[in-house]
PDB file of N, CA, C and O in Angstrom:
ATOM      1  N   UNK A   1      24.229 -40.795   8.177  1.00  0.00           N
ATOM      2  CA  UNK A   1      22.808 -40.925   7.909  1.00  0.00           C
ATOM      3  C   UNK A   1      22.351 -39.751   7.062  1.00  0.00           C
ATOM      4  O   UNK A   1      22.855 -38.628   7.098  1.00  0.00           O
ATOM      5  N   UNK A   2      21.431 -40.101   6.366  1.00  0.00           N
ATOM      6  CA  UNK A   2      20.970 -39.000   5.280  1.00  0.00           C
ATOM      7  C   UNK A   2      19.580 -39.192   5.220  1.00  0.00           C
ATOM      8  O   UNK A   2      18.784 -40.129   5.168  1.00  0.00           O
ATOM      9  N   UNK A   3      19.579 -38.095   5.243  1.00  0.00           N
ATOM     10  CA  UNK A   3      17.751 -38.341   4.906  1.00  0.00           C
ATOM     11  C   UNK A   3      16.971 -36.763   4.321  1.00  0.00           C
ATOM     12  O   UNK A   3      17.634 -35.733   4.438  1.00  0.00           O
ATOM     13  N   UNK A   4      16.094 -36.724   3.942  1.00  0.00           N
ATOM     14  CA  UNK A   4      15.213 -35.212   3.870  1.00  0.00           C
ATOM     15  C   UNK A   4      14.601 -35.241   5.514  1.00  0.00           C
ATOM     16  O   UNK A   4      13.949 -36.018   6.212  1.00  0.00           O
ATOM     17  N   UNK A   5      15.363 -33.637   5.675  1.00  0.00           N
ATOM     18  CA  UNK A   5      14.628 -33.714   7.426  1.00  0.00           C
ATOM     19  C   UNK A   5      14.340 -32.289   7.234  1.00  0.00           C
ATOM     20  O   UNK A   5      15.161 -31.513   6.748  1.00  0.00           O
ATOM     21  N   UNK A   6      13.230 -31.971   7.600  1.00  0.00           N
ATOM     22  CA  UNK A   6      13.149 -30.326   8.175  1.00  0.00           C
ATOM     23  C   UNK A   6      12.724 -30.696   9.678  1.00  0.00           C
ATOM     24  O   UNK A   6      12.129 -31.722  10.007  1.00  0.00           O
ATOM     25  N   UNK A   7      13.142 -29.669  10.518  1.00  0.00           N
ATOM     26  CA  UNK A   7      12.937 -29.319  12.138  1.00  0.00           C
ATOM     27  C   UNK A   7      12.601 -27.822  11.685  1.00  0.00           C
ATOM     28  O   UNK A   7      13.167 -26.900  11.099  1.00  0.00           O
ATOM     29  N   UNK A   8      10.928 -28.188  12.495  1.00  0.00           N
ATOM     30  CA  UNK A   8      10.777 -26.860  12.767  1.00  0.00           C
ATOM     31  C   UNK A   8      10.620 -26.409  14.589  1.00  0.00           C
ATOM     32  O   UNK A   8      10.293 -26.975  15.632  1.00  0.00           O
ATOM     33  N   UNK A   9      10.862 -25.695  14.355  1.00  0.00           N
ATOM     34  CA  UNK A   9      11.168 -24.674  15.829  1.00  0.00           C
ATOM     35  C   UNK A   9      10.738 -23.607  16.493  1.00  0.00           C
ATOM     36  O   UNK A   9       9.954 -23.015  15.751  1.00  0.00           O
ATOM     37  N   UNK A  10      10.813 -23.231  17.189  1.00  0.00           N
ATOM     38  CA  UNK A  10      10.802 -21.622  17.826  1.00  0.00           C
ATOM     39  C   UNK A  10      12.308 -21.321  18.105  1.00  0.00           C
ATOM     40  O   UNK A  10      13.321 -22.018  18.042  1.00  0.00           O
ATOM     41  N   UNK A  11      12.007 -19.644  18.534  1.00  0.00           N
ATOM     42  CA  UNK A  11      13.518 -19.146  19.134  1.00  0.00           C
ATOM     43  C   UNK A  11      13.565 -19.659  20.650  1.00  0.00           C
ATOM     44  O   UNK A  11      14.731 -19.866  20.988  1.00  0.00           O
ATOM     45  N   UNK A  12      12.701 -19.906  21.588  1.00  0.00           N
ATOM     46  CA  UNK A  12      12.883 -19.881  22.559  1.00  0.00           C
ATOM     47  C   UNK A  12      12.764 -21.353  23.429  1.00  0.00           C
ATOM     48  O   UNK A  12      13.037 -21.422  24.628  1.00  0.00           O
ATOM     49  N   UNK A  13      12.338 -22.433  22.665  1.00  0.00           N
ATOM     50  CA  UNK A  13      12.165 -23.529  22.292  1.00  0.00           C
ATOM     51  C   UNK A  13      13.146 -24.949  23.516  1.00  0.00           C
ATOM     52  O   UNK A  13      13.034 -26.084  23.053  1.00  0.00           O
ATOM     53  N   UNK A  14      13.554 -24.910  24.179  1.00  0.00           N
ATOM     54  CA  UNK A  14      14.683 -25.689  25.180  1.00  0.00           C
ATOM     55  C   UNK A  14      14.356 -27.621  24.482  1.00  0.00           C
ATOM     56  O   UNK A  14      15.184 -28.440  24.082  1.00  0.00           O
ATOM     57  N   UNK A  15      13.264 -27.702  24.569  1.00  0.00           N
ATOM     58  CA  UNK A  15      13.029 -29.046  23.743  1.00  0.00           C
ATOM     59  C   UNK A  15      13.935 -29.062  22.096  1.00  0.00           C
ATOM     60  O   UNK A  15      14.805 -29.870  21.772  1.00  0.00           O
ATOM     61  N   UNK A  16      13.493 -28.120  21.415  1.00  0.00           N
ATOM     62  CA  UNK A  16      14.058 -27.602  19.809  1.00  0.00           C
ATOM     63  C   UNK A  16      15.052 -27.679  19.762  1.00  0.00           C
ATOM     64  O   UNK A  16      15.492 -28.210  18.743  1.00  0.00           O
ATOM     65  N   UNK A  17      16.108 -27.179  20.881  1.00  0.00           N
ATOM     66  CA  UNK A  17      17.554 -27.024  21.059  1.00  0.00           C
ATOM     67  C   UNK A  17      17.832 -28.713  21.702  1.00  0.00           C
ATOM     68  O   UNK A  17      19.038 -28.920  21.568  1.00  0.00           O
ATOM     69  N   UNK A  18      17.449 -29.409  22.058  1.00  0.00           N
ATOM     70  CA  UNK A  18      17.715 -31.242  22.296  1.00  0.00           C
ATOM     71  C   UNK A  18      17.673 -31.740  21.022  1.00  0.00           C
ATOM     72  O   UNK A  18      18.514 -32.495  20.534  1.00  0.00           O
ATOM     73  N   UNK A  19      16.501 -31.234  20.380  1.00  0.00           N
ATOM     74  CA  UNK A  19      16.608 -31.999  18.560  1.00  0.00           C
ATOM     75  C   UNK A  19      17.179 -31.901  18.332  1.00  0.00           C
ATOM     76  O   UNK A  19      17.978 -32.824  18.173  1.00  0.00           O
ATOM     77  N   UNK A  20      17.530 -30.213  17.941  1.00  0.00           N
ATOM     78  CA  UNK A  20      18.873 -29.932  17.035  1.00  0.00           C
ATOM     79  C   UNK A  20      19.709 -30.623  17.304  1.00  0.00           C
ATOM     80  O   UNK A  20      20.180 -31.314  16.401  1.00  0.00           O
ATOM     81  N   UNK A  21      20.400 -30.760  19.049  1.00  0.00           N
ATOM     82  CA  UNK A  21      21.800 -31.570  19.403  1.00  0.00           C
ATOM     83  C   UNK A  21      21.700 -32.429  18.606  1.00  0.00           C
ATOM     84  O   UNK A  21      22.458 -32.455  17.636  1.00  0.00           O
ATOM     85  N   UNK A  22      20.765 -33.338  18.792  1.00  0.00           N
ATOM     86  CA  UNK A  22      20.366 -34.680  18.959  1.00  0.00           C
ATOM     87  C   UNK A  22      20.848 -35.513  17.182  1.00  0.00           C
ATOM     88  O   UNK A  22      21.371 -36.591  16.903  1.00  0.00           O
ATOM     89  N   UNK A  23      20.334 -34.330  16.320  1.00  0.00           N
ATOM     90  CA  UNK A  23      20.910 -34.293  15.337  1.00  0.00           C
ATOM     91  C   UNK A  23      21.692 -33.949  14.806  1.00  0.00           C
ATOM     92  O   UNK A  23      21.838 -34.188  13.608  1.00  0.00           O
ATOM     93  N   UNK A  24      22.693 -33.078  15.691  1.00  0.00           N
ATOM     94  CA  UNK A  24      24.245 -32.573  15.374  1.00  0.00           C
ATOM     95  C   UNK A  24      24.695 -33.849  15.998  1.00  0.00           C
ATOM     96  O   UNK A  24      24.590 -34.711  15.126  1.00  0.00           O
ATOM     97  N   UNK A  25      25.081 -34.293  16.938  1.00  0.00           N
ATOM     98  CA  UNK A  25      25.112 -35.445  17.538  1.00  0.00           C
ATOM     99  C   UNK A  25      25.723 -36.427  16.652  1.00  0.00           C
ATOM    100  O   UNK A  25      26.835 -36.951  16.573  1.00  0.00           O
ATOM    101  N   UNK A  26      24.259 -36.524  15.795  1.00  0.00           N
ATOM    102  CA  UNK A  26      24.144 -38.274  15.175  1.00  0.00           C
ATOM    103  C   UNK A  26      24.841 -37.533  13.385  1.00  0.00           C
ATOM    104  O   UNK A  26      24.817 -38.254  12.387  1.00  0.00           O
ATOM    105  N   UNK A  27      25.301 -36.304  13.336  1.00  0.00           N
ATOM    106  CA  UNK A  27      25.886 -35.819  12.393  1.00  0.00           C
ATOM    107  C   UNK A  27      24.994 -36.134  11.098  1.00  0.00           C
ATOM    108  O   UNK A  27      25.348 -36.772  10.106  1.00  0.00           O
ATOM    109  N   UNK A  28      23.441 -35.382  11.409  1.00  0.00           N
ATOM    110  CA  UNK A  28      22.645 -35.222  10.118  1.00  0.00           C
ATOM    111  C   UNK A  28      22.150 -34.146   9.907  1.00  0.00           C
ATOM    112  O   UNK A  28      21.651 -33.349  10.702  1.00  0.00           O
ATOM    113  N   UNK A  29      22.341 -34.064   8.236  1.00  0.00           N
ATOM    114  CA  UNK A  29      22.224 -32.710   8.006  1.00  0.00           C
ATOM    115  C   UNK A  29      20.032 -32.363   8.220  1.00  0.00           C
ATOM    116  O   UNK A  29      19.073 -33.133   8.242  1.00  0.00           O
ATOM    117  N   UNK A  30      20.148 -31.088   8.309  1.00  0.00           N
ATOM    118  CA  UNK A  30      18.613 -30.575   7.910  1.00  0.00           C
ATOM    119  C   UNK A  30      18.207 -29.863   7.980  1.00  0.00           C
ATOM    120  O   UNK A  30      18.572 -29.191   8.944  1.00  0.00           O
ATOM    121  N   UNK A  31      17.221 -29.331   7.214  1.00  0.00           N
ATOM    122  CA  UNK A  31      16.763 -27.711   7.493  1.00  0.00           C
ATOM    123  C   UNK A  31      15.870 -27.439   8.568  1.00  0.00           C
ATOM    124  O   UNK A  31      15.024 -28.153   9.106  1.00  0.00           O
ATOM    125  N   UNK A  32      16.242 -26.213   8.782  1.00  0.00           N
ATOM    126  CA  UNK A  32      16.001 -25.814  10.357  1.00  0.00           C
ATOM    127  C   UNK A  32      14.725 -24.775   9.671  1.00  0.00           C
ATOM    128  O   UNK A  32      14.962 -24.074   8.688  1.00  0.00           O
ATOM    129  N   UNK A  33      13.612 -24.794  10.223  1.00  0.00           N
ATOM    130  CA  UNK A  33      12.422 -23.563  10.136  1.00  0.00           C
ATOM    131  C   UNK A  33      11.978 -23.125  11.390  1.00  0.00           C
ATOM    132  O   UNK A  33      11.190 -23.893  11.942  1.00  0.00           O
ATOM    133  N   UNK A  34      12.295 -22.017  12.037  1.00  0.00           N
ATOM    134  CA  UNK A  34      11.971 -21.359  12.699  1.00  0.00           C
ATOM    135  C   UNK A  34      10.436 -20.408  12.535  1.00  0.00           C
ATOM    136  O   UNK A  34      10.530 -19.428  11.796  1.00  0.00           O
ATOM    137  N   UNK A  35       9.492 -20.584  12.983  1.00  0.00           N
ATOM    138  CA  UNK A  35       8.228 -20.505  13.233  1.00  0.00           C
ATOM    139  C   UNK A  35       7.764 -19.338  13.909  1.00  0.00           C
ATOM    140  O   UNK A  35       6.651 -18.893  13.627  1.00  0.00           O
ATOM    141  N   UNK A  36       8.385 -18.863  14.652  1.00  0.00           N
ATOM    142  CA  UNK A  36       8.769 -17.430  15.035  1.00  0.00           C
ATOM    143  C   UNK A  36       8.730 -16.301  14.286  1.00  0.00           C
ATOM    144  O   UNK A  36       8.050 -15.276  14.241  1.00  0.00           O
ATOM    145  N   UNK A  37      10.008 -16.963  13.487  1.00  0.00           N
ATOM    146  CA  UNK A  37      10.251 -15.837  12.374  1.00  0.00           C
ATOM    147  C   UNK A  37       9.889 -15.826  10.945  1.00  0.00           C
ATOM    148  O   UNK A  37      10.398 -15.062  10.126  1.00  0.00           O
ATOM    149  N   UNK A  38       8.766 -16.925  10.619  1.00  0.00           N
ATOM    150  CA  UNK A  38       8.420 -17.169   9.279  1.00  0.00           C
ATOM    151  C   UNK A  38       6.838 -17.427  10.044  1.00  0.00           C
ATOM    152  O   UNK A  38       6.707 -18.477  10.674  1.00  0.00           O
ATOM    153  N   UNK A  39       5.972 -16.714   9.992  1.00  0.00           N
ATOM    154  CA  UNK A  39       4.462 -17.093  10.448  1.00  0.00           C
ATOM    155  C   UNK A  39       3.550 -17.700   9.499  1.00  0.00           C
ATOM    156  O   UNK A  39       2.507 -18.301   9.757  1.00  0.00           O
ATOM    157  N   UNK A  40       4.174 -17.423   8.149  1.00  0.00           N
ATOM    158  CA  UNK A  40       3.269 -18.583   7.132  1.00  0.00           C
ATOM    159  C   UNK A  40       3.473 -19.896   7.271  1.00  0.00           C
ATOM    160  O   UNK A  40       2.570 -20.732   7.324  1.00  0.00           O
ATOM    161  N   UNK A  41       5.278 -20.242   7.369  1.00  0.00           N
ATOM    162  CA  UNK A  41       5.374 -21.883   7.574  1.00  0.00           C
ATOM    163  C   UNK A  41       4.645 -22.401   9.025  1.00  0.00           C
ATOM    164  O   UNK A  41       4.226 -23.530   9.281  1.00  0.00           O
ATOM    165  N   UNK A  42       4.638 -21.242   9.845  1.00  0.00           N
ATOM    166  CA  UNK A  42       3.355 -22.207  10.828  1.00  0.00           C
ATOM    167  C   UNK A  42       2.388 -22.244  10.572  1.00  0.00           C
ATOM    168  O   UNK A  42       1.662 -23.147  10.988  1.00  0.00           O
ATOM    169  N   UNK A  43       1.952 -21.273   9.769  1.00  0.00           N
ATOM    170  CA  UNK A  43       0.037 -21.671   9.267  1.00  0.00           C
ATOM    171  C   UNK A  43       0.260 -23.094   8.764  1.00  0.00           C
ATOM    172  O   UNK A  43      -0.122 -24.103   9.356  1.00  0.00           O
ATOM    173  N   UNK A  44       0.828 -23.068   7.768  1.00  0.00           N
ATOM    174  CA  UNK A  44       1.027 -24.489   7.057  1.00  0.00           C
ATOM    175  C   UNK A  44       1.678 -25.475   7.653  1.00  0.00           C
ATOM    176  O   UNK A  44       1.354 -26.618   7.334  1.00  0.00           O
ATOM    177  N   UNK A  45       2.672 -25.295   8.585  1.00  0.00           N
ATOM    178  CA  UNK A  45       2.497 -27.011   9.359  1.00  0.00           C
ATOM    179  C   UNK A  45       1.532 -27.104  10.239  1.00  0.00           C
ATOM    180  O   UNK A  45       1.297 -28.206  10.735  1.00  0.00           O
ATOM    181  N   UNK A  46       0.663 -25.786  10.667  1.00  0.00           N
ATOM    182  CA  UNK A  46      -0.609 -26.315  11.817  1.00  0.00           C
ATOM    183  C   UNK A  46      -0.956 -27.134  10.649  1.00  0.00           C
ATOM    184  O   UNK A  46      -0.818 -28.346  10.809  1.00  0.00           O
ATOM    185  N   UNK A  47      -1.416 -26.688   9.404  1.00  0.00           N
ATOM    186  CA  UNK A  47      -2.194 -27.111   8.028  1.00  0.00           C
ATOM    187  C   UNK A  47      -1.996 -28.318   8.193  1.00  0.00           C
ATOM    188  O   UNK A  47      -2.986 -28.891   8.649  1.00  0.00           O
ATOM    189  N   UNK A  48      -1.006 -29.047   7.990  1.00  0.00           N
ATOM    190  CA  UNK A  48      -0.470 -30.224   7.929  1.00  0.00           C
ATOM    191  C   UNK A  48      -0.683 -31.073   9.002  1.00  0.00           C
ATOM    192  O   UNK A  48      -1.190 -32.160   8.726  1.00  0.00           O
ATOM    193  N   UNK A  49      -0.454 -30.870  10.004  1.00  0.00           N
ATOM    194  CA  UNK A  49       0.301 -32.109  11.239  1.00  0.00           C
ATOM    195  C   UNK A  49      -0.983 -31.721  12.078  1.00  0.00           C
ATOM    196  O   UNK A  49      -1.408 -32.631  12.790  1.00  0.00           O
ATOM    197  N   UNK A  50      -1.693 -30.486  12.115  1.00  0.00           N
ATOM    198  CA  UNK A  50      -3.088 -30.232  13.337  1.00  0.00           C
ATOM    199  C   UNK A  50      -2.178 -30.134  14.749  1.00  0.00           C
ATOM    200  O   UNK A  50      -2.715 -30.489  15.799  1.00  0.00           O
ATOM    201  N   UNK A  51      -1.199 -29.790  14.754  1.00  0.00           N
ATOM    202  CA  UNK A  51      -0.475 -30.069  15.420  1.00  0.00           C
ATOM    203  C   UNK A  51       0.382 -28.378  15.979  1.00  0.00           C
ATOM    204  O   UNK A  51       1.160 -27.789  15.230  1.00  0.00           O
ATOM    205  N   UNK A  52      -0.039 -27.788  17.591  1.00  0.00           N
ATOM    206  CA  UNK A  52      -0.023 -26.695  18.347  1.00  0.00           C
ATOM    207  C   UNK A  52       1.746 -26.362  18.190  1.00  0.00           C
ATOM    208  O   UNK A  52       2.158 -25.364  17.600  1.00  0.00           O
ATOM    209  N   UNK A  53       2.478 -27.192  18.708  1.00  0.00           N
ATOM    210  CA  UNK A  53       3.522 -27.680  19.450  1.00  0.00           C
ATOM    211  C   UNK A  53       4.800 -27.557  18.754  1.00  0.00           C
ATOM    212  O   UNK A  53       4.780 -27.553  17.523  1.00  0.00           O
ATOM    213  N   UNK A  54       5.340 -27.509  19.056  1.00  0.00           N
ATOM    214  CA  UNK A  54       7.562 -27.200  18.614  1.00  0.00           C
ATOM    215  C   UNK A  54       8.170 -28.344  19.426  1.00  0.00           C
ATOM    216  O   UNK A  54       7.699 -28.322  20.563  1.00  0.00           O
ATOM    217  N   UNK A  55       8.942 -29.214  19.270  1.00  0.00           N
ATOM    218  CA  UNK A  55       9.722 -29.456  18.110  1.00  0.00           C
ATOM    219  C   UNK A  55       8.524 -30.334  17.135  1.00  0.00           C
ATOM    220  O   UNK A  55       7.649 -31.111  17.516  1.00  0.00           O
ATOM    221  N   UNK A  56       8.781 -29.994  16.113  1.00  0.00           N
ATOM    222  CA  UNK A  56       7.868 -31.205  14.892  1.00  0.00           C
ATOM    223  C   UNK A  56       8.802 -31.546  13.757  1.00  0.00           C
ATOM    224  O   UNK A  56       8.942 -30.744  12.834  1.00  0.00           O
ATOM    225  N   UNK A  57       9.451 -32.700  13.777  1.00  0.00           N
ATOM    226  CA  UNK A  57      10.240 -33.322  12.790  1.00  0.00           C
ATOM    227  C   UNK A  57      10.317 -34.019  11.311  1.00  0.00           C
ATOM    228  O   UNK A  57      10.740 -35.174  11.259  1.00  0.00           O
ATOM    229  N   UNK A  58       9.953 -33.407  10.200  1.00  0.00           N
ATOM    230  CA  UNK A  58       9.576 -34.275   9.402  1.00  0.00           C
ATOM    231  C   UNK A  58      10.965 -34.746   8.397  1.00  0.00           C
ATOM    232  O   UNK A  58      11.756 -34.154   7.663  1.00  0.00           O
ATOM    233  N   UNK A  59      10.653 -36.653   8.998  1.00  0.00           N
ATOM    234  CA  UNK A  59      11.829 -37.156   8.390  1.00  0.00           C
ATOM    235  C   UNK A  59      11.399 -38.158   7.041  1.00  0.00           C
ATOM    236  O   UNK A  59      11.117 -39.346   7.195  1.00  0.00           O
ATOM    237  N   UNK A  60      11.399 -37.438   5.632  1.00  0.00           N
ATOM    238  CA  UNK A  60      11.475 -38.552   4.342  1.00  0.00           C
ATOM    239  C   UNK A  60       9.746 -38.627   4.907  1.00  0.00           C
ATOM    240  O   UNK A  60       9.158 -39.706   4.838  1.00  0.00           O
ATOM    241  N   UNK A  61       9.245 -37.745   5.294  1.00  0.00           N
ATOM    242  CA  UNK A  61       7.593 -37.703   5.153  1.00  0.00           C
ATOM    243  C   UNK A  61       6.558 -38.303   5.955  1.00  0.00           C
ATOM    244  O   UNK A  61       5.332 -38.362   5.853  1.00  0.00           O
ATOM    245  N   UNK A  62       7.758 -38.912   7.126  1.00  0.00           N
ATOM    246  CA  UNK A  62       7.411 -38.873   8.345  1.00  0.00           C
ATOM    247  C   UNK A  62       7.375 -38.087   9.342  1.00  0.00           C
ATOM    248  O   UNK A  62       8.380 -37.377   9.366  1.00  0.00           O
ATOM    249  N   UNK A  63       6.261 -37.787  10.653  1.00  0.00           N
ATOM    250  CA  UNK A  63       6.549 -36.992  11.689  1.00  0.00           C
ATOM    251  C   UNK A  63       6.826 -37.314  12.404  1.00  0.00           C
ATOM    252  O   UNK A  63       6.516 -38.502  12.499  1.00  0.00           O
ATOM    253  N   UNK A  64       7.621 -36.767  13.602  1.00  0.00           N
ATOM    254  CA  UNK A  64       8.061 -36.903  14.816  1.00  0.00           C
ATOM    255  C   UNK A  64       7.484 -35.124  15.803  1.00  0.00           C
ATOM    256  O   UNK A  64       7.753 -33.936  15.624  1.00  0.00           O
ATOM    257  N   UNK A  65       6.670 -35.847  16.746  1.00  0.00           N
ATOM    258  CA  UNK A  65       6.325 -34.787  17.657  1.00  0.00           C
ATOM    259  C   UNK A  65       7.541 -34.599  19.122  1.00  0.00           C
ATOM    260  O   UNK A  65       7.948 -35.554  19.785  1.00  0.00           O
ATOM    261  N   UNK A  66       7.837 -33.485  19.296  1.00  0.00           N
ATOM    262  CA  UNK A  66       8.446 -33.498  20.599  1.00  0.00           C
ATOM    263  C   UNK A  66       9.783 -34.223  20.406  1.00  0.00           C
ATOM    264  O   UNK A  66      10.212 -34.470  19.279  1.00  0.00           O
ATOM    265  N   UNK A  67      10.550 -34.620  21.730  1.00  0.00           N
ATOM    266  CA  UNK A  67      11.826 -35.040  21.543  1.00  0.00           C
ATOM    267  C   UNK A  67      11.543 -36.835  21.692  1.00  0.00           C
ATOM    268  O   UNK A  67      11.171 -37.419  22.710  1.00  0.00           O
ATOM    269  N   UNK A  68      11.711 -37.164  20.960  1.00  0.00           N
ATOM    270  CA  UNK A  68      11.762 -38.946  20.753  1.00  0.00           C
ATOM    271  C   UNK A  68      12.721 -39.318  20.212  1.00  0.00           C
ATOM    272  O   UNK A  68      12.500 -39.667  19.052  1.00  0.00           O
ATOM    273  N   UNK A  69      14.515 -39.475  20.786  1.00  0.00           N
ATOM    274  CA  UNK A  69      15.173 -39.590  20.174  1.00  0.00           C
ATOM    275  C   UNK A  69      15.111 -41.215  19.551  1.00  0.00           C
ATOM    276  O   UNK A  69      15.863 -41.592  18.652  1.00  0.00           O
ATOM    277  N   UNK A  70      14.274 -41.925  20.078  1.00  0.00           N
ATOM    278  CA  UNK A  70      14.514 -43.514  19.309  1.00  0.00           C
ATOM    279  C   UNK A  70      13.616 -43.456  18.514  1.00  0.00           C
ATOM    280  O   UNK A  70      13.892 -44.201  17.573  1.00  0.00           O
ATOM    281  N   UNK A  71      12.236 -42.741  18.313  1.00  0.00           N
ATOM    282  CA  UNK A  71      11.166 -42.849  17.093  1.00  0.00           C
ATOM    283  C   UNK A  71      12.608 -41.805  15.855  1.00  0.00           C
ATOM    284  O   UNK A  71      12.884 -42.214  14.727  1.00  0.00           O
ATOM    285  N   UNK A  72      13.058 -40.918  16.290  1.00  0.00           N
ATOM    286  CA  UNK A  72      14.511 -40.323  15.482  1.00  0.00           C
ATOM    287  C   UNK A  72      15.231 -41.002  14.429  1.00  0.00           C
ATOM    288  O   UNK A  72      15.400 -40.709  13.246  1.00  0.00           O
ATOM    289  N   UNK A  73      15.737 -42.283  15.356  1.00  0.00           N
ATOM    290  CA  UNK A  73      16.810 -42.958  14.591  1.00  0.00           C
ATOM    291  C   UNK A  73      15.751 -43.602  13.970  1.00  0.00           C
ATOM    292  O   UNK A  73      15.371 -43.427  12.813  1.00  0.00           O
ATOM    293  N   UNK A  74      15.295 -44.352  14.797  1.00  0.00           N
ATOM    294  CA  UNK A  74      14.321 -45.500  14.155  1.00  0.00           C
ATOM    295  C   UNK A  74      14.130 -45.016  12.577  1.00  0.00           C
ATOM    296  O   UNK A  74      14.334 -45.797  11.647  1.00  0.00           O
ATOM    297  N   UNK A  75      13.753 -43.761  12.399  1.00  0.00           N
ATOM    298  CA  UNK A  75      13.193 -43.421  10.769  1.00  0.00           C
ATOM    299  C   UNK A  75      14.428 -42.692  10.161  1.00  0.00           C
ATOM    300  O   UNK A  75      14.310 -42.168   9.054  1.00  0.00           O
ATOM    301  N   UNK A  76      15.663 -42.634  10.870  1.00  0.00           N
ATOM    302  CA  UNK A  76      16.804 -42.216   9.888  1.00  0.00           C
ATOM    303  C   UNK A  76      17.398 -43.574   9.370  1.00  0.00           C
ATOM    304  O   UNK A  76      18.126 -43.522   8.379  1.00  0.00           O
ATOM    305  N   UNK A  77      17.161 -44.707   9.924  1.00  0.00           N
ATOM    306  CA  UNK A  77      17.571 -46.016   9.498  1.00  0.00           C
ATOM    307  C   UNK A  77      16.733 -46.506   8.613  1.00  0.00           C
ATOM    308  O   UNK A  77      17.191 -47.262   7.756  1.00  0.00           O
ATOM    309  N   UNK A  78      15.697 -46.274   8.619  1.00  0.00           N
ATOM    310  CA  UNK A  78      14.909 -46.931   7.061  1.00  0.00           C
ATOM    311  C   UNK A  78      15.650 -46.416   5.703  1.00  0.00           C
ATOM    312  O   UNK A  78      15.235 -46.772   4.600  1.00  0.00           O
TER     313      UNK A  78
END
């Protein structure tokens, strides 16, 4: 499966670390942003999504909040 994915994250994150599997797993690649350690890319995905919370998935320009591994596939299969 291929797709444009960024996961963004925290360091301390136990949900963040299920995505990631979830997508080592299903063997897809994506960039990982850690939010922690980059405090502008969280201004700008609050910017974006209005959205408090870690994990936030954006797949091909879709979001995914939290761990939903079937809303996941569901949009790596389109």
């Amino acid at each position: 499966m291929k797709s444009d994915i960024t996961l963004y994250t925290t360091t301390t994150c136990a949900v963040c670390a299920m995505v990631r599997d979830l997508l080592s797993h299903l063997n897809v690649e994506h960039k990982e942003v850690n939010v922690d350690l980059n405090p502008i890319a969280m201004i700008i995905l609050i910017g974006k999504t209005r959205q408090l919370t870690v994990p936030q998935i954006n797949i091909s320009g879709k979001w995914v909040f939290g761990f939903d591994p079937e809303r996941i596939v569901e949009l790596l299969n389109k």
